[in-house]
C-alpha positions as CSV (number, residue, x, y, z in Angstrom):
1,X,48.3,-18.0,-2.6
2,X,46.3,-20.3,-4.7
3,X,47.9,-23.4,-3.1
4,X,47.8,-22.7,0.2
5,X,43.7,-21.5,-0.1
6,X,43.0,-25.2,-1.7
7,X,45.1,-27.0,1.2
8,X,43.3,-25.0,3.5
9,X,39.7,-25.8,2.2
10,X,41.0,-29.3,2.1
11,X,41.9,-29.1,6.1
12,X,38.4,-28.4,6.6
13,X,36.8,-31.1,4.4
14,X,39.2,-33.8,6.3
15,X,38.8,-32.6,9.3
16,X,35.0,-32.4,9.3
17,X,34.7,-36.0,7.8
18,X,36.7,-37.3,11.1
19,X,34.6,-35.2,14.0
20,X,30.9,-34.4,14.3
21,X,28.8,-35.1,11.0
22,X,27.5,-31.5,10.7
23,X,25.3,-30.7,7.9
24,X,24.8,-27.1,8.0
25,X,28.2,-26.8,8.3
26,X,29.4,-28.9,5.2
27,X,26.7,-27.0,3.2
28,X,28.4,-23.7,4.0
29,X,31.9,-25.6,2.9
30,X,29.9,-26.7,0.3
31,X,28.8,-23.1,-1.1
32,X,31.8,-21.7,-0.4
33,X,33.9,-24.2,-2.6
34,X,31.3,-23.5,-5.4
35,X,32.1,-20.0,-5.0
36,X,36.0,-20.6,-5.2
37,X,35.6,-23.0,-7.6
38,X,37.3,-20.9,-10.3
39,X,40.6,-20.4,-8.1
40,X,40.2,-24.3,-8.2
41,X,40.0,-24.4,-12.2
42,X,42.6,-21.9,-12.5
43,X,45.0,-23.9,-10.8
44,X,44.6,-27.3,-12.8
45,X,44.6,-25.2,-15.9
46,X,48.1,-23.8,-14.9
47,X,49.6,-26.4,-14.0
48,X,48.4,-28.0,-17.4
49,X,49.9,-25.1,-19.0
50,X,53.2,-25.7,-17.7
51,X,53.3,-29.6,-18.9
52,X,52.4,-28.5,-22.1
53,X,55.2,-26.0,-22.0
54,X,57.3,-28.4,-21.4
55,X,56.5,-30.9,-23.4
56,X,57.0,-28.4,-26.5
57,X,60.4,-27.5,-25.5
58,X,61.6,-30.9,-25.7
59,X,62.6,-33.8,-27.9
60,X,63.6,-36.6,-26.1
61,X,60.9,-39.3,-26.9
62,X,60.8,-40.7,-23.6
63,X,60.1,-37.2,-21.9
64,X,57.5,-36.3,-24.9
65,X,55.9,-39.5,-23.8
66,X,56.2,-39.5,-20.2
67,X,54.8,-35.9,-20.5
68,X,51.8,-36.7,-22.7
69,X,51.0,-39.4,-19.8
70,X,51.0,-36.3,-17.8
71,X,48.7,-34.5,-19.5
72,X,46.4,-37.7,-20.2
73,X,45.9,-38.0,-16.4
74,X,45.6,-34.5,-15.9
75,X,42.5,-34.5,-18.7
76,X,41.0,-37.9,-17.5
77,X,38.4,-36.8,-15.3
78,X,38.6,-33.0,-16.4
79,X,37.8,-32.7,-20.2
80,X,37.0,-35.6,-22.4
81,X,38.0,-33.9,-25.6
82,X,41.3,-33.5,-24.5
83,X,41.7,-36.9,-22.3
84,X,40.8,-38.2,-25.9
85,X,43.3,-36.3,-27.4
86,X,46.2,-37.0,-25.2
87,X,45.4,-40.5,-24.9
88,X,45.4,-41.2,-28.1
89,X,49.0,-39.7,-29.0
90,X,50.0,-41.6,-25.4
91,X,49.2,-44.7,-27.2
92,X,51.4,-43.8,-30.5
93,X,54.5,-42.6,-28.2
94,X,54.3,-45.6,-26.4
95,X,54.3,-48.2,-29.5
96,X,57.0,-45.6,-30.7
97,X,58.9,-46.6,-27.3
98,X,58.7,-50.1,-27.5
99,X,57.5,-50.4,-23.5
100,X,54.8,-53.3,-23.8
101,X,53.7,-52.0,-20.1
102,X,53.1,-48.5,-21.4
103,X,51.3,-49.5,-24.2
104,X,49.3,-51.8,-22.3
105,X,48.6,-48.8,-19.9
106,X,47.9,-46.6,-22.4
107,X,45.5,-48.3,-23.9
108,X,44.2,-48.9,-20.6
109,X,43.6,-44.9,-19.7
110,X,42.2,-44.5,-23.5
111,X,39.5,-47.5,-22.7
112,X,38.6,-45.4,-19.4
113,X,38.2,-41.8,-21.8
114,X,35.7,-43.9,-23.9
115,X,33.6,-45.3,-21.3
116,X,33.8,-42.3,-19.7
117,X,32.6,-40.6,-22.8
118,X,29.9,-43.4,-23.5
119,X,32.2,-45.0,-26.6
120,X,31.1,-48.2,-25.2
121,X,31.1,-50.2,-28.5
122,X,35.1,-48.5,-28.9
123,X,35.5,-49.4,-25.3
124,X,34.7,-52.8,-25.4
125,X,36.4,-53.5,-28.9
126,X,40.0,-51.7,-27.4
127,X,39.4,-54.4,-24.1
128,X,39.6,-56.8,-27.3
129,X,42.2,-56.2,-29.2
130,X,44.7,-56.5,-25.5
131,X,46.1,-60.1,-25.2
132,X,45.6,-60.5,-21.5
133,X,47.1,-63.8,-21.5
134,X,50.6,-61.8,-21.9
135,X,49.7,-60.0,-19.0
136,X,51.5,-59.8,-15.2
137,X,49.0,-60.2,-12.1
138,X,48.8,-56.4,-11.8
139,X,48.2,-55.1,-15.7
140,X,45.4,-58.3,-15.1
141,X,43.6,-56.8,-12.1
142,X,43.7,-53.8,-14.0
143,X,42.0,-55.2,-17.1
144,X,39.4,-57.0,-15.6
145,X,38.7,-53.8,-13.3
146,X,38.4,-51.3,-16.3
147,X,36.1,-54.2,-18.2
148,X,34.1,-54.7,-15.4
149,X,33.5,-51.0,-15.2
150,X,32.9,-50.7,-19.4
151,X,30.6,-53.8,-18.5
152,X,28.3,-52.1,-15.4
153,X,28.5,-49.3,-17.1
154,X,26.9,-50.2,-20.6
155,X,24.4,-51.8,-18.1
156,X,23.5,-48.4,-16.8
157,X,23.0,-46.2,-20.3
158,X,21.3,-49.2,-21.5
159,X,18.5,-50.0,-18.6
160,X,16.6,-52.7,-20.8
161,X,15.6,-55.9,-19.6
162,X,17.5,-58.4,-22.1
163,X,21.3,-56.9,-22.6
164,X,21.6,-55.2,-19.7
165,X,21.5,-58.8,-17.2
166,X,24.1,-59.8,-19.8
167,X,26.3,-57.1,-19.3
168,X,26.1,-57.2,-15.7
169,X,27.1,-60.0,-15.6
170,X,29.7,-60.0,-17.8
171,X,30.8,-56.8,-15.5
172,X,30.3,-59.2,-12.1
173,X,32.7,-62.1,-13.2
174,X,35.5,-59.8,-14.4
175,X,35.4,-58.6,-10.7
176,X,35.2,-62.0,-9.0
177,X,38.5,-62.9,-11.8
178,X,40.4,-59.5,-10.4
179,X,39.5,-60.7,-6.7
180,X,41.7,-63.9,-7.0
181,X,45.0,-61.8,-7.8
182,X,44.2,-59.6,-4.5
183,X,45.1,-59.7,-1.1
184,X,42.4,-58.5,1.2
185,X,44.8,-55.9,2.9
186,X,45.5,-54.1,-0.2
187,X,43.6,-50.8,-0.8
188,X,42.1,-52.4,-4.7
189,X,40.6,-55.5,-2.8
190,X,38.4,-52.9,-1.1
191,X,37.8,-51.2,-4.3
192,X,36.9,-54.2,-6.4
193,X,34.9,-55.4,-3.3
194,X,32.5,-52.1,-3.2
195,X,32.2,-52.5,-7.2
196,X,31.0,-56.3,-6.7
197,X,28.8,-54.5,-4.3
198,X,27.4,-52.3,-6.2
199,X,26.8,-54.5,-9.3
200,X,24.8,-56.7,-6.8
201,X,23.3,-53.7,-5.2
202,X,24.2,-54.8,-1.5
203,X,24.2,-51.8,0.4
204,X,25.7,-52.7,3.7
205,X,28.5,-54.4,1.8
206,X,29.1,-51.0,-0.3
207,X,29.1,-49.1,3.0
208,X,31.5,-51.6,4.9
209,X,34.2,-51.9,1.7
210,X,34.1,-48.0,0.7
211,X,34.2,-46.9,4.9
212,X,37.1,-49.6,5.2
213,X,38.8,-47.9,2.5
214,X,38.1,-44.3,4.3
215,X,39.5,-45.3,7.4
216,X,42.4,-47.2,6.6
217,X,44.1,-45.7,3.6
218,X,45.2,-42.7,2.3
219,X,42.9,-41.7,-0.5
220,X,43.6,-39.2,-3.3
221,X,40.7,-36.4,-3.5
222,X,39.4,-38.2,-6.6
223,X,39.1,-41.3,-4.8
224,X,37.6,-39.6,-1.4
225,X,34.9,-38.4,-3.5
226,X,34.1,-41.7,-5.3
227,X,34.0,-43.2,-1.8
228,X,32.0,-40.9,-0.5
229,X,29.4,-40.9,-3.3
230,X,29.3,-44.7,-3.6
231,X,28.7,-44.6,0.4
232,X,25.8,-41.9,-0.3
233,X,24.5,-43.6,-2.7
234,X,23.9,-46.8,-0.3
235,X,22.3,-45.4,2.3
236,X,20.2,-43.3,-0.1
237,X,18.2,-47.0,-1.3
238,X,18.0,-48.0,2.2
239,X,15.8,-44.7,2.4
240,X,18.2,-43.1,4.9
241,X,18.2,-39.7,2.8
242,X,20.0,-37.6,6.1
243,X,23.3,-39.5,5.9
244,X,23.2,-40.2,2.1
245,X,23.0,-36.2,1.9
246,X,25.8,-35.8,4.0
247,X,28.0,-38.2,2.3
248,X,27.1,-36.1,-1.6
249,X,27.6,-33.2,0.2
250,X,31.3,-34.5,0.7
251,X,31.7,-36.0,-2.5
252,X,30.9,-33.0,-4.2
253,X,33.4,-30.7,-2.0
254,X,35.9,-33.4,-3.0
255,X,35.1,-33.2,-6.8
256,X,35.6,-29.4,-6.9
257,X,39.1,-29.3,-4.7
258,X,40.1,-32.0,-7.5
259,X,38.7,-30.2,-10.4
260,X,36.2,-33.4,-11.2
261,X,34.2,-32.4,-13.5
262,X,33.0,-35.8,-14.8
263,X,30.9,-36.7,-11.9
264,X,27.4,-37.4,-10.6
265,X,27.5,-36.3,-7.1
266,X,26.5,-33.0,-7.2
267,X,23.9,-34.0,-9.4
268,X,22.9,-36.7,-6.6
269,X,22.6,-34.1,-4.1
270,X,20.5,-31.7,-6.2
271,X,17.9,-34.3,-6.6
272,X,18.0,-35.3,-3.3
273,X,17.5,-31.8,-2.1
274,X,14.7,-30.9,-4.8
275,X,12.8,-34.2,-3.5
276,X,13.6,-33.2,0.4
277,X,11.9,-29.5,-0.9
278,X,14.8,-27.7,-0.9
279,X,14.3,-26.6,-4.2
280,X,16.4,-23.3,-4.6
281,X,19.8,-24.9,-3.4
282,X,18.8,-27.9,-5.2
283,X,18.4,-25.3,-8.6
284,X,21.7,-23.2,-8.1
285,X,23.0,-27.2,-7.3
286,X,22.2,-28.9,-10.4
287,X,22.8,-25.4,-12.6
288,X,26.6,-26.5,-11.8
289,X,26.4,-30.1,-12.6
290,X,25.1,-29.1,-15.6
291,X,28.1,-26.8,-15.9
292,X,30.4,-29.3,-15.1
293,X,29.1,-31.8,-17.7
294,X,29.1,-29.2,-20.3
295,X,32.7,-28.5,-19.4
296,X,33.7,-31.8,-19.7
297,X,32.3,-32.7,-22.4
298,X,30.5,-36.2,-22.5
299,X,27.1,-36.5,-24.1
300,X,26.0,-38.9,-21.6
301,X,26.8,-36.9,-18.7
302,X,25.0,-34.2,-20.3
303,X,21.5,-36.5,-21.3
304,X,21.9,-37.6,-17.3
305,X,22.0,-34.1,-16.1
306,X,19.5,-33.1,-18.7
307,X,17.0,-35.6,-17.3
308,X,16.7,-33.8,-13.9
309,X,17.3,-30.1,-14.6
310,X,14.3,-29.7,-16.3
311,X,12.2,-31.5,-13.5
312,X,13.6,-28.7,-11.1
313,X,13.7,-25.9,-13.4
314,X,9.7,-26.1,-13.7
315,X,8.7,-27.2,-10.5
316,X,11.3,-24.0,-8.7
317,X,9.3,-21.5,-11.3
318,X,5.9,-22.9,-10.1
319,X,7.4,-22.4,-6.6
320,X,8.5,-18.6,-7.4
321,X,4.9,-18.1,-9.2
322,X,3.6,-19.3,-6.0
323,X,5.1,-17.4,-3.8
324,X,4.7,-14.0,-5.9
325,X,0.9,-15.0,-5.7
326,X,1.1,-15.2,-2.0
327,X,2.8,-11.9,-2.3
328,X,0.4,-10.4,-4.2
329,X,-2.6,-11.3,-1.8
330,X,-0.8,-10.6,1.0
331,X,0.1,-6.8,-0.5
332,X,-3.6,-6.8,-1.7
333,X,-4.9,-7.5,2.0
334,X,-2.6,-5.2,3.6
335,X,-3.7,-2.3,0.8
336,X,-7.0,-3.4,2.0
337,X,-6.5,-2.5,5.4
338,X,-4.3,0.1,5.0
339,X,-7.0,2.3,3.1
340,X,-9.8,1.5,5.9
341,X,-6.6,3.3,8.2
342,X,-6.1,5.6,6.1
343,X,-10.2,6.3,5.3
344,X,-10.6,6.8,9.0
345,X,-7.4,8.9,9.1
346,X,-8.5,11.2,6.9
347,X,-12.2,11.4,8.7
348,X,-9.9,12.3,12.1
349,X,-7.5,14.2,9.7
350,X,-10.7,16.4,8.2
351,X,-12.6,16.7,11.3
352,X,-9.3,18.4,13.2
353,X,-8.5,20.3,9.5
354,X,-12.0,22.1,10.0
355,X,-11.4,23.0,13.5
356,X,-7.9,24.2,12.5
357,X,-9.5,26.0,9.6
358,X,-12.1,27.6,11.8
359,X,-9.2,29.6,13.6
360,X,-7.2,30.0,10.9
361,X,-9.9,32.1,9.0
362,X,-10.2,34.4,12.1
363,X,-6.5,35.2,11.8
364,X,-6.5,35.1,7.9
365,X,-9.8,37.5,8.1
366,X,-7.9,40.2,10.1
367,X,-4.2,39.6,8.1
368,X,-6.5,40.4,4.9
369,X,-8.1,43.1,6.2
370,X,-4.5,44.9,7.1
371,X,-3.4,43.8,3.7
372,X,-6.3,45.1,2.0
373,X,-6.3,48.3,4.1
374,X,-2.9,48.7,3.3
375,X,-3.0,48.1,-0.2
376,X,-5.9,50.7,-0.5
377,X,-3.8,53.3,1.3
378,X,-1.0,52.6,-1.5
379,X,-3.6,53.0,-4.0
380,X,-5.0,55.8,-2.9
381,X,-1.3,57.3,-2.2
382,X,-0.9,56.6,-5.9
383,X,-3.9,58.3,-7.3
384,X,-3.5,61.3,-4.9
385,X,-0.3,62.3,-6.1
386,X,-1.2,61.3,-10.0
387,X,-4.2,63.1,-9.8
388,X,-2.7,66.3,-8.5
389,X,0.4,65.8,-11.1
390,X,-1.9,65.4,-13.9
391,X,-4.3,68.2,-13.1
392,X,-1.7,70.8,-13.3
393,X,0.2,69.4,-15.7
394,X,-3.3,69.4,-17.7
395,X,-4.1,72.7,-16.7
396,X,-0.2,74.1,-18.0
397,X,-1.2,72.0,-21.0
398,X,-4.7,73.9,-21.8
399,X,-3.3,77.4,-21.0
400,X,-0.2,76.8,-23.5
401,X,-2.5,75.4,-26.5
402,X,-4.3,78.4,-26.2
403,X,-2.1,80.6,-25.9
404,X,-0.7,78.5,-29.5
405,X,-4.3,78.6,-30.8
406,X,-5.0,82.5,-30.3
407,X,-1.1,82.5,-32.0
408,X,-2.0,80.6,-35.0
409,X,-5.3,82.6,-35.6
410,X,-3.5,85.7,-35.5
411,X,-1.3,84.1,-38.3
412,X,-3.4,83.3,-40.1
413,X,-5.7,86.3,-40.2
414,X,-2.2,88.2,-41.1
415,X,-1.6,85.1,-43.6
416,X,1.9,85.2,-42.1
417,X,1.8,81.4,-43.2
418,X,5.9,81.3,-42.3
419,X,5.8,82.3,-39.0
420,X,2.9,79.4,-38.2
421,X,6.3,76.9,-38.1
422,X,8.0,79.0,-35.5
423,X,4.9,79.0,-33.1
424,X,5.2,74.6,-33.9
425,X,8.8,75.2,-32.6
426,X,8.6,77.0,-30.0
427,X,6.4,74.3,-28.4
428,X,9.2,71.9,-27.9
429,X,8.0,68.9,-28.0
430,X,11.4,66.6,-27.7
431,X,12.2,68.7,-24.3
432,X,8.2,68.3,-23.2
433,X,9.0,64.3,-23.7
434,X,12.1,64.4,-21.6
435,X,10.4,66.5,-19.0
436,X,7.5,64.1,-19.4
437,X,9.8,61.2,-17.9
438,X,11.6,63.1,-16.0
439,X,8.4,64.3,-14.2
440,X,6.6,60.6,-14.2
441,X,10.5,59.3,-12.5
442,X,10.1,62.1,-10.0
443,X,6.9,61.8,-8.7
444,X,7.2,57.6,-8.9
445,X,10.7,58.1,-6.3
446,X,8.4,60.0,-4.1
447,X,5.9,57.3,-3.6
448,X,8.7,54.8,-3.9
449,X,11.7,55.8,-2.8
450,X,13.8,52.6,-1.8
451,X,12.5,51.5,-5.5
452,X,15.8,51.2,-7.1
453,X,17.7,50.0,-3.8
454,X,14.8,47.3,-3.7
455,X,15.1,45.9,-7.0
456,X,19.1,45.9,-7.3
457,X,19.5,42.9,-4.8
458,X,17.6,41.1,-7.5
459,X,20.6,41.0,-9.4
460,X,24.6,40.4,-8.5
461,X,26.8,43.3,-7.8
462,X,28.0,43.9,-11.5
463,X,24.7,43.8,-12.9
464,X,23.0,46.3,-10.9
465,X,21.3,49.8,-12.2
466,X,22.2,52.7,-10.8
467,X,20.7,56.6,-11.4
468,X,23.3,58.6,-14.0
469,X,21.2,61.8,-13.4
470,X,19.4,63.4,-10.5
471,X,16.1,61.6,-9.8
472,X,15.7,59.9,-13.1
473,X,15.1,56.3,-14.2
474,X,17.1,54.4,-16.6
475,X,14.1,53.3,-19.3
476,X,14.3,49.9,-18.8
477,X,14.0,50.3,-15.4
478,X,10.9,52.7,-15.8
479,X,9.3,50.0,-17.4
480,X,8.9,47.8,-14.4
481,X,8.1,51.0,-12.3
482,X,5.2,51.4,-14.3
483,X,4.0,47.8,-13.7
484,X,4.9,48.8,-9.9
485,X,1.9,51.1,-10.6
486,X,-0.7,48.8,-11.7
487,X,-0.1,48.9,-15.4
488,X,-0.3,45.5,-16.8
489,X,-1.0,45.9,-20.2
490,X,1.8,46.2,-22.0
491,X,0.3,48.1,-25.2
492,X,-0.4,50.9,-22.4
493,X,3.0,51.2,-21.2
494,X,4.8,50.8,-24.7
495,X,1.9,53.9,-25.7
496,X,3.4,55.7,-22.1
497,X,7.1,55.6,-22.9
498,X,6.3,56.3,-26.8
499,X,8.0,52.3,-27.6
500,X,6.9,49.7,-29.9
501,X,5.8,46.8,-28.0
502,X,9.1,44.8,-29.0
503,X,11.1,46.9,-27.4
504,X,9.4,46.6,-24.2
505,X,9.6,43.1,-24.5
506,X,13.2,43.1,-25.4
507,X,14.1,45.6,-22.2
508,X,11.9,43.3,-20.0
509,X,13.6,39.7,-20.9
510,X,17.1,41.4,-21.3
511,X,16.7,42.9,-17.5
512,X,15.2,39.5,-16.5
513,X,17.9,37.5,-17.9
514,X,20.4,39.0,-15.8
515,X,18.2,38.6,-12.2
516,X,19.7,35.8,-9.7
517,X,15.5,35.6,-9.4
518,X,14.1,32.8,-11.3
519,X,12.4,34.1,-14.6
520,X,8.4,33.1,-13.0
521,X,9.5,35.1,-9.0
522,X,10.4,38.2,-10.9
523,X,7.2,40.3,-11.3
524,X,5.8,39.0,-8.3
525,X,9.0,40.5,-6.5
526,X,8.8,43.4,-8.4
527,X,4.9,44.3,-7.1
528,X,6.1,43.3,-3.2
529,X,8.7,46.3,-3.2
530,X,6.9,48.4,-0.9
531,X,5.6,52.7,-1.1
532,X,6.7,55.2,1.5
533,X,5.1,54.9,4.5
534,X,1.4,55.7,4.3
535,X,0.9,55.2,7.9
């Protein structure tokens, strides 16, 4: 799966760089490469794997060496530690060999790690220590090629004004010297040719050697992206910054489908892009180069990265700042205007409210009047058939403590002490207590009849009270029938039902704990349970 989604992001590339130059388009390849680019990475890493697999399962030392060749190429341009590595022991298993054209080779790759690296002073001393005079034509173009690079290179890092002319040129006439053993129809003429090209800074002969080389061989991804950078890079001095962009944007999709990680021309394209303005791609751009260097390794891709991510880092955080600061003053101006709506909203909005208002209070004068008049009704309901309960129980009251009093005088004129405690007896208070309940429960069920039926459907089926004897309340229900009547104060209604106020309390929360009401509706849907009709 992994193979055939890398040759198909590679059918696009190529297919792109023969029809209409699109730039849009080879962004969007671009991106989407970045965002695949760890399919990519996996890839490269198994197949590395599997070399190094094999090369620990065998013992022959021409496959341990042909493998660790493997694994030297594999590394070059992907991790400079481990090209390092692997191109060292290359060098030991071919002297272990015998092969004077492996060593030579060898040493050649290990000379291209260093450079790479920017071990320029190692570089230059392994060029050296090689006796090119023992050299065929082709190891020779190969030498001069890899010093000439070393050469132009060194020029590069160092950027002075004394060495570096030297080392150019030293890097110019190893090219001219590799020339002479070429034919102009082989592939390396062209190569050599853009690299004389570039070491003289001619753009137009960069673009015509590295275009030749596009057109008319077949390129490995590696070399399609150093192509296409070197051809970027030309038209990018000549100040033509649209087709140079182009021409990154290609190299860079190449350097990703070829796992590339030492390279510049991402990093190209990110400072192109942050000078063109374009300074969020050019951010999330350079963030990967950066990646990339770290990845591979070399301290002077890093300082070369390092140069230009800071640059873009600062200027793309004074662009954010800037833009939250538009942000702000545009929120600001639209809170602005959207309180003068809303101030002459809320005029509209209050002038209407007082109109509303003024027929609302015509309706809520007469719905309060019913209420009150109703409520009053209740009341007096209430008090009518309280006042006429208590007046004769008052009056049986008086007639019986006299009837005791005239009792206990007799008594006591007789001095019949004993027979006081009989007349104290005979009162029954315990049965005057239970009639006293018994009386309040009756005459409350007459104002209230639907009481009980009312307040069960505040609780589920299982939890509901129900009346065990004729017409009476079960306490703690009587509790909340004496609230029903206006009784509030919960001293008077524990002195009523002859309780200590904890008890009250304790009937009241236990009842209430059990309600499907919450806790703060209850006594409110207590006092809406309504009397017998006192129409």
């Amino acid at each position: 799966m992994k193979n055939l989604l890398i040759l198909f992001s590679l059918f696009i590339v190529c297919h792109n760089s023969s029809g209409q130059e699109d730039r849009d388009s080879l962004i969007r390849q671009l991106e989407w490469s970045l965002i695949k680019i760890d399919s990519f990475t996996s890839h490269k890493t198994n197949k590395i794997i599997l070399i190094k697999d094999r090369l620990k399962s065998t013992s022959s030392l021409e496959d341990r060496y042909r493998l660790t060749k493997m694994l030297s190429k594999e590394y070059q341009a992907y991790r400079y530690d481990s090209a390092l590595k692997y191109a060292s022991r290359r060098i030991s298993l071919a002297l272990d060999i015998e092969d004077e054209q492996e060593i030579f080779e060898a040493k050649l790759d290990n000379i291209f790690v260093l450079r790479s690296g920017g071990l320029f002073k190692e570089a230059l001393d392994s060029l050296k220590s090689i006796d090119i005079s023992i050299l065929n034509d082709s190891s020779r173009i190969g030498f001069l090629e890899e010093s000439a690079r070393t050469y132009l290179n060194l020029t590069d890092y160092i950027g002075d004004n004394f060495y570096s002319p030297i080392y150019r040129q030293n890097g110019i006439d190893s090219l001219k010297k590799a020339l002479q053993f070429l034919n102009i129809t082989q592939a390396q003429y062209s190569w050599i040719t853009g690299s004389l090209a570039e070491a003289d800074w001619a753009p137009e002969a960069i673009k015509d050697s590295y275009k030749y080389l596009l057109h008319n061989f077949r390129l490995t991804k590696h070399e399609l992206a150093r192509a296409n950078n070197s051809i970027g890079q030309s038209y990018w001095s000549v100040g033509d910054e649209e087709i140079a962009e182009l021409y990154f944007i290609k190299a860079a999709i190449y350097d990703i489908h070829s796992n590339t990680k030492e390279t510049v021309a991402l990093m190209n394209l990110s400072t192109l892009l942050f000078r063109k303005g374009e300074t969020e791609r050019a951010y999330n751009f350079i963030q990967q180069a950066a990646e990339d260097a770290s990845f591979y390794g070399s301290k002077q891709r890093k300082l070369q990265v390092a140069q230009i991510l800071p640059e873009i880092e600062a200027y793309r955080q004074a662009e954010i700042k800037y833009k939250n600061n538009q942000l702000l003053f545009i929120t600001l101006v639209l809170l602005g205007v959207g309180i003068i709506i809303a101030f002459f909203l809320f005029t509209i909005y209050r002038q209407n409210k007082k109109l509303k208002t003024a027929r609302k209070e015509l309706a809520n004068s007469n719905t309060k009047l019913v209420a009150a008049n109703d409520e009053l009704l209740e009341s007096n309901k209430i008090k009518e058939e309280y006042i006429v309960y208590s007046f004769d129980k008052e009056a049986q009251h008086l007639k019986k403590l006299e009837m005791v009093s005239r009792s206990i005088n007799r008594k006591l004129l007789d001095r019949k002490f004993d027979d006081i405690h009989s007349i104290i007896d005979s009162l029954q208070l315990k049965d005057k207590t239970a009639n006293f309940y018994k009386d309040l429960d009756h005459v409350f069920l007459s104002i209230f009849p639907h009481f009980l039926e009312s307040f069960n459907t505040f609780f589920e089926p299982e939890d509901q009270f129900l009346i065990k004897d004729s017409n009476q309340l079960p306490s703690e229900i009587r509790i909340f029938a004496l609230m029903r009547l206006g009784i509030r104060d919960y001293e008077k209604i524990a002195g009523i039902l002859n309780y200590s106020l904890r008890t009250i309390y304790n009937y009241k929360n236990k009842v209430k704990s059990k309600s499907i009401l919450p806790n703060d509706e209850f006594d409110n849907a207590v006092m809406n349970i309504k009397a017998l009709s006192i129409s």
